[in-house]
N, C-alpha and C positions, 0 to 999 in steps of 0.2 A: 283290810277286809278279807274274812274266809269265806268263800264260796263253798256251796252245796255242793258236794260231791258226790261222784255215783263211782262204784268199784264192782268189779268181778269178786268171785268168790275166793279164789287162791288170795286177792289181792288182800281183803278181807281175812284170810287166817293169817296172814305174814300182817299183819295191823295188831291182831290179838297179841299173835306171839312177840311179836319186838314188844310190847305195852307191858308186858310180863318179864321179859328179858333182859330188855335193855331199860325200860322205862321204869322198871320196880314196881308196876302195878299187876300185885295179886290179880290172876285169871277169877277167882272166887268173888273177888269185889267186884269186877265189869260184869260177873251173872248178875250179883246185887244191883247191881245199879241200873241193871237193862230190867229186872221185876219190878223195882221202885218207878221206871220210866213208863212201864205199863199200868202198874195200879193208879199214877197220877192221870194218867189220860182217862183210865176210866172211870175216876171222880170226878173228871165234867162235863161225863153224859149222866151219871148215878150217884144216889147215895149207898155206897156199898154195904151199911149196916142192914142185914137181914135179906140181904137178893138172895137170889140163887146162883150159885156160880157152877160151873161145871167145865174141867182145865180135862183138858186130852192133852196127853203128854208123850210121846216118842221115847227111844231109848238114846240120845245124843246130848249134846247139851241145850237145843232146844225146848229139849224133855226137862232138864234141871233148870232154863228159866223158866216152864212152868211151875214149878217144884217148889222154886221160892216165891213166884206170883201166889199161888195159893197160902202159902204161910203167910203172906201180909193181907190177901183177902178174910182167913179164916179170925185174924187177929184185931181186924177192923169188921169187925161181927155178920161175915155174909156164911151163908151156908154154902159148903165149898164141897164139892165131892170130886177127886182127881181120878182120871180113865186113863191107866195103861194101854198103849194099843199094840205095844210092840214087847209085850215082856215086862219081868221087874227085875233086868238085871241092869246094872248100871256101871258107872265107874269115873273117879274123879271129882270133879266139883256137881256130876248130876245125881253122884252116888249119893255126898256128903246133904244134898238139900234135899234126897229123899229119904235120909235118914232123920233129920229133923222133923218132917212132915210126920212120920211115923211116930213117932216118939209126944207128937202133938195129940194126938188120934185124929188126925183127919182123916175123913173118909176116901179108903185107896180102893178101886176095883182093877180089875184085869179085865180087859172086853173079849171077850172071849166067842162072842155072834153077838149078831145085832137086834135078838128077839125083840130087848128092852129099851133098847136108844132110842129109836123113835119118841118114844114116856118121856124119857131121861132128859131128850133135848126140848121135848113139847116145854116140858116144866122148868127149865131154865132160865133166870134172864139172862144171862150173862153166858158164853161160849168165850171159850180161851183156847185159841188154837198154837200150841206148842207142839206137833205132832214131829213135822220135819224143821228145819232148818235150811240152810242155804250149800247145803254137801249132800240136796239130794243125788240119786243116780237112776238111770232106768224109768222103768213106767210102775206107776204105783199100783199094787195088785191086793186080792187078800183082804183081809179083816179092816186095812187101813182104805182100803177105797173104799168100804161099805162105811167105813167110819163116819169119811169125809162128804160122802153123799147121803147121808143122814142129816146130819150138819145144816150140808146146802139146801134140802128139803125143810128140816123142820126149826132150823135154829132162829128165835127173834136180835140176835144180834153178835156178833162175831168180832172178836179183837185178836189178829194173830201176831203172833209172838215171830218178830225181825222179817218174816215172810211168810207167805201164804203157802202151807203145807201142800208142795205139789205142785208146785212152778219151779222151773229151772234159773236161779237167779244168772245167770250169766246171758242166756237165751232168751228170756222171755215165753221159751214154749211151755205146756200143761203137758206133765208127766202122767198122760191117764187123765187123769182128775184131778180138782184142788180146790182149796178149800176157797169161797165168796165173801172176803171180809168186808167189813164194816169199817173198819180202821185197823190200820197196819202200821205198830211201833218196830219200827228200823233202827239200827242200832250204829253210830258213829256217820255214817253216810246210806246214801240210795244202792242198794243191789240193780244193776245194772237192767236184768230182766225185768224188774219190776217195771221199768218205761217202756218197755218193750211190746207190743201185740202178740198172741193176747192176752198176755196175763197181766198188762194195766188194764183191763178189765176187771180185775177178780180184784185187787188192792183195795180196793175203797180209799176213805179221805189217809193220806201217808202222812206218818210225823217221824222225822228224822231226831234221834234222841242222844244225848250225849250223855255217853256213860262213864265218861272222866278219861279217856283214852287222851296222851297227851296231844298235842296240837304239831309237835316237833317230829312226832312218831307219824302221823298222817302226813306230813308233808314228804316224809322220809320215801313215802311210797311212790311220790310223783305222779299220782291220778290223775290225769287229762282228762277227763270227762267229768264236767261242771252241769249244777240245772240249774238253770234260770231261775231267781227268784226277783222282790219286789225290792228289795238289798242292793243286787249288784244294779237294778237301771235306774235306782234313785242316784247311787253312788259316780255312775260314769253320765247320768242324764247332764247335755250343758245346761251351765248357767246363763240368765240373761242380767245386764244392767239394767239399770236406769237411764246413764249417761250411755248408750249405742243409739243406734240406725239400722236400715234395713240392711246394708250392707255385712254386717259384723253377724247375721245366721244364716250365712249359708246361699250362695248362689246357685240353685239346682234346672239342669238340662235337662228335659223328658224329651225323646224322639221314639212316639209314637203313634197309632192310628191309622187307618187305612178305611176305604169304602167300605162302612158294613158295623166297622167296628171303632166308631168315635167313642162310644163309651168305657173303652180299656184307656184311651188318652186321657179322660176329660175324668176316669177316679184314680190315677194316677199320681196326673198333675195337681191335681185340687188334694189330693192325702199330703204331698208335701207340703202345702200351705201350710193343710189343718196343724201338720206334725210341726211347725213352728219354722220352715225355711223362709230368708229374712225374701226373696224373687224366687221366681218360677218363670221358667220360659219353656214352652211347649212345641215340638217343631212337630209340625206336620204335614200332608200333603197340601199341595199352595189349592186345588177344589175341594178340600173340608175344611178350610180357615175358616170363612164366614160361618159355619155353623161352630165349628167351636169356638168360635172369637166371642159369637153369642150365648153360649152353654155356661165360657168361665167369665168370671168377672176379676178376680185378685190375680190370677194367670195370664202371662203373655204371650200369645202364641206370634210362631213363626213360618211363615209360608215358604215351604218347600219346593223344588224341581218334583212336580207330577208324572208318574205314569200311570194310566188308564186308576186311577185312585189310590195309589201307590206314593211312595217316596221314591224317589228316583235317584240313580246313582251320580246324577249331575250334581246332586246335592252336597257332597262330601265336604267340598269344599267349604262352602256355608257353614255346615255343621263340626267340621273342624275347627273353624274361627270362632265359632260363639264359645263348642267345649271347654276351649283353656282359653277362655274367660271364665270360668261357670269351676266351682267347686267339685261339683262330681256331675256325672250325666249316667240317668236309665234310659238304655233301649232296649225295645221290644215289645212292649203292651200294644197288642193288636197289629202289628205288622203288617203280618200277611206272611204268606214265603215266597213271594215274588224273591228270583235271582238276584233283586239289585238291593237285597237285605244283605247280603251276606258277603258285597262287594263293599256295601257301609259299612258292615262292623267290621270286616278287616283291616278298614283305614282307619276306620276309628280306631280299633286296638292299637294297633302298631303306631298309631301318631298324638293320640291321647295324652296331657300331658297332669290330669285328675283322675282317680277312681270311676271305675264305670261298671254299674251294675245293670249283667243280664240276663235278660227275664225273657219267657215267654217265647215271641217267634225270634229274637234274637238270639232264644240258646236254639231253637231248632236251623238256625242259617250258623249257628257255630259247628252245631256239629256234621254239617255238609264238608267241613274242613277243619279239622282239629286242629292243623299247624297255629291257625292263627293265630289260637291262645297261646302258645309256645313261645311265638314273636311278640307278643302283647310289652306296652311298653309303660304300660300301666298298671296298676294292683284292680283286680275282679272280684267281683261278686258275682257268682251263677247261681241262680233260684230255682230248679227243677223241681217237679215233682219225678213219683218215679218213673213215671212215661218217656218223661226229656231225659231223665239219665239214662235209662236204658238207650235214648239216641247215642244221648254222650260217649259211651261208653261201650256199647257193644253187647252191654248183659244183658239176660233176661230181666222181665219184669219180676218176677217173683221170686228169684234170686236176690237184686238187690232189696226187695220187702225183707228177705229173712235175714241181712244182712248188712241192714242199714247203714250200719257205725261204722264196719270195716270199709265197705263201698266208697263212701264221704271220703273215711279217711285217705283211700288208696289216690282217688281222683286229687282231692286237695293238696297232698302233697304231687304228686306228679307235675301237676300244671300250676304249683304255685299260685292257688288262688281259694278265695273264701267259697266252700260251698255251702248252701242252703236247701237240703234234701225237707221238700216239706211233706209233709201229713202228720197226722196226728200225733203229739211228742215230734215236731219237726225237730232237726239234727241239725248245727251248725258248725263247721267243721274248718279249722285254718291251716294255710299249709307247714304251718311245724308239727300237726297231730292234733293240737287243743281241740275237744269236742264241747259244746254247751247241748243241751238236752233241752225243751220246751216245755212246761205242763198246763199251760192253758192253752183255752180255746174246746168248739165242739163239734158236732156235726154242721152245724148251723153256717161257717165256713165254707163246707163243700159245695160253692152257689157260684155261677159265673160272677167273674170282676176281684173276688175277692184277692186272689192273689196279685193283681194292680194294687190294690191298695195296697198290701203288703210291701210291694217295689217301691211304692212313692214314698212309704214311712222309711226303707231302708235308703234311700237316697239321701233323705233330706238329713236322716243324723250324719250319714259319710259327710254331707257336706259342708254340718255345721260341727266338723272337726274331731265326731269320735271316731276311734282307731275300727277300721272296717269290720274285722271280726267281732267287736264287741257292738258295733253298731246293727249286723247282724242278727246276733244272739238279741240285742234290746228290742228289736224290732217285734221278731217273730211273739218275743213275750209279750207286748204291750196290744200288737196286731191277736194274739189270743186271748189278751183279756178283754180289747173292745168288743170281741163275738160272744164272751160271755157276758158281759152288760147288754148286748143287743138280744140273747137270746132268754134271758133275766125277763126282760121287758116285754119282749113281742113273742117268744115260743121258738121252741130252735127251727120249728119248720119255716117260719115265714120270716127269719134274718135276709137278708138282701147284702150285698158287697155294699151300699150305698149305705145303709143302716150299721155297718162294719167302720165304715171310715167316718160316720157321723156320732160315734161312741168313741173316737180314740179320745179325744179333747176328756171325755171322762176318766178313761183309764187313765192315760198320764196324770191327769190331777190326782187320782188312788194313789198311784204307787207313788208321785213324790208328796203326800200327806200334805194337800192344798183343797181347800176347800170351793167349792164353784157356788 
């Protein structure tokens, strides 16, 4: 199976140019093939006979896959008028398709002010943004940001050609300005930025196109940064018999909850049922049993050594013996940061003898003492958002925002353990480099609880035997598709974490093509 791939931009021209060099594919046929992979996309929003099209085209070869988008639109009977914004000099394969177009009589202007564009775009249907490509530089100034903000004013619909003219595909930042597509045909793989804030903004719906670059040649490059799709968690999702037991999915340890915060325990533990772990045992303080002995029913909880509504560090012992019996264990939903958290997870780490993923106040009693994870004697999982990594780690907040990839990746290899950098397009990250990228999920997410459910889904596949990192990456995917059925349903404002983990049962039946 190939996974979706996301590359930087250098990484992206050393892909063309080996595909031409070594691979003996003509640079002229991968333009072709990337305007064929445009005009099909936009035959199933349109009938292209008689629209109006109107291609803004750059001087690069973004400019020439416009070049030859308009020659197959002019040919399949749309009225096509191509807008120089940068000149009409050219060269190479953007020269050779705008010599064709000429020679067709299509209609060529030079934008020279913006008197008329405002008209030009009102009366379009169709906006073809070929302006820049993914070697932009700088801030976009001049005639091309009057262009591109004309555009985003008045254009009814926008298809840009590999990227949105004026996003930095590497970064994700907006150079100046850029253009608001509609849909964005990418070309062989995801330009990095594109997942990036905030110019996953500006992408609209993404299609990743194959323009015949060989398979041999993309591997050659070695891209670790994979995106999630519906592909790889049908692919690694386990299977169940017929002839098993509860035994054979997964025996999963939750140790969490404290006075105040029984509810980080009780959608925890209960997301692992949902997600299909064959037991569940919940530990918690031995004065919040009775209520959540009564809260779960398919859950068993365990009463813990108390302090003042706390887990107490008497505890360790207990909770060592049940661990290795138990496939994998999460701590930390609800904790608390009582001192005698962070005397538990260090025992736990170090004596652990399953996966143990942590979450919440567990990564905040980890990062009171980094060593631990050093000693850890077990394979981690850490689920931060960027508030906790910044504990982790020592960085600013706003530093690792702009810096997501690299951050993950520095931590995950350092400390040899899976990280789970969330928010939107969360990052999952393992300690040889390998990155997976998220594309679901919405605002509807950003609700108390949710990230407990997210722990209990990633528990239960570690501990019904997929390989952790990839149980990670499935997680976050399947945990952003049930918030978009949740918010499908109910409105993204009034998703609830409970409404989260009471959708996953849907997503999983989606992506593995089962009907409920």
């Amino acid at each position: 199976m190939c996974m979706a791939k996301a590359c930087f931009a250098a990484q992206m021209r050393n892909v063309d140019k080996m595909a031409s060099e070594a691979g003996g594919v003509p640079s002229i046929l991968l333009m072709e093939n990337a305007a064929i992979a445009c005009i099909n996309e936009l035959k199933k929003t349109f009938n292209l006979k008689n629209m109006r099209a109107a291609v803004f085209c750059g001087k690069g070869n973004n400019g020439g896959d416009g070049f030859a988008i308009a020659r197959h639109l002019y040919n399949l009977g749309a009225e096509v008028s191509v807008y120089l914004v940068c000149g009409n000099k050219f060269s190479g394969d953007a020269q050779i398709n705008f010599e064709i177009i000429e020679k067709m009589n299509v209609k060529i202007e030079i934008v020279t002010d913006t008197e008329s564009l405002k008209y030009i775009i009102k009366s379009s249907d169709i906006i073809v943004d070929a302006i820049y490509g993914t070697g932009i530089h700088g801030t976009v100034r001049g005639i091309s940001y009057d262009v591109i903000e004309e555009i985003n004013n008045n254009a009814e619909y926008v298809l840009s050609v590999d990227i949105p003219s004026g996003i930095d595909a590497d970064s994700g930042e907006i150079c100046g300005v850029c253009i608001r597509a509609n849909k964005t045909v990418t070309f062989a793989a995801y330009k990095v930025g594109m997942l990036m804030f905030p110019a996953a903004d500006f992408v609209g719906e993404t299609v990743v196109a194959d323009i015949s670059i060989p398979q041999y040649i993309m591997d050659g490059e070695n891209l670790q940064i994979n995106v999630i799709d519906n592909e790889f968690v049908r692919e690694n999702f386990p299977k169940r018999k017929n002839n098993s037991q509860k035994g054979d999915y997964g025996k999963v340890l939750v140790i969490a909850g404290s006075k105040g915060m029984t509810g980080a325990a009780y959608l925890s533990s209960q997301t692992a049922v949902k997600s299909g772990s064959g037991l569940v045992f919940l530990g918690v303080p031995e004065s919040l049993n009775n209520v959540l002995e009564a809260k779960t029913t398919e859950v068993m909880t365990i009463p813990l050594s108390d302090n003042k509504g706390c887990i107490s560090s008497e505890a360790i012992g207990d909770i060592l013996l049940k661990a290795n019996k138990t496939d994998a264990v999460l701590i930390g939903p609800g904790l608390s940061r009582g001192e005698d958290i962070a005397v538990i997870l260090e025992s736990l780490l170090e004596y652990s003898k399953v996966p143990v993923v942590v979450d919440a106040d567990g990564i905040n009693a980890a990062s009171q003492k980094m060593k631990m994870i050093s000693k850890s004697s077990c394979s981690l999982i850490f689920t931060p958002h960027s508030v906790e990594m910044s504990r982790l780690t020592g960085l600013d907040m706003e530093y690792i925002e702009e810096n997501r990839l690299s951050v993950s990746k520095e931590f995950a290899e350092e400390y040899g353990a899976v990280v789970i950098l969330k928010g939107h397009h969360t990052i999952v990250t393992a300690p040889d480099g390998t990155q997976y990228i998220n594309t679901t999920g919405n605002s509807g997410l950003a609700t108390g609880g949710s990230g407990d459910v997210l722990a209990g889904l990633i528990v239960s596949l570690v501990a019904r035997g997929v390989e952790e990192v990839k149980a990670a990456a499935m997680a976050v995917y399947i945990h952003g598709m049930a918030g978009d059925i949740a918010a499908k349903r109910l409105g993204v404002d009034s998703v609830t974490a409970t409404d989260v983990m009471n959708s996953i049962p849907e997503a999983i039946c989606h992506i593995l093509q089962v009907d409920i």
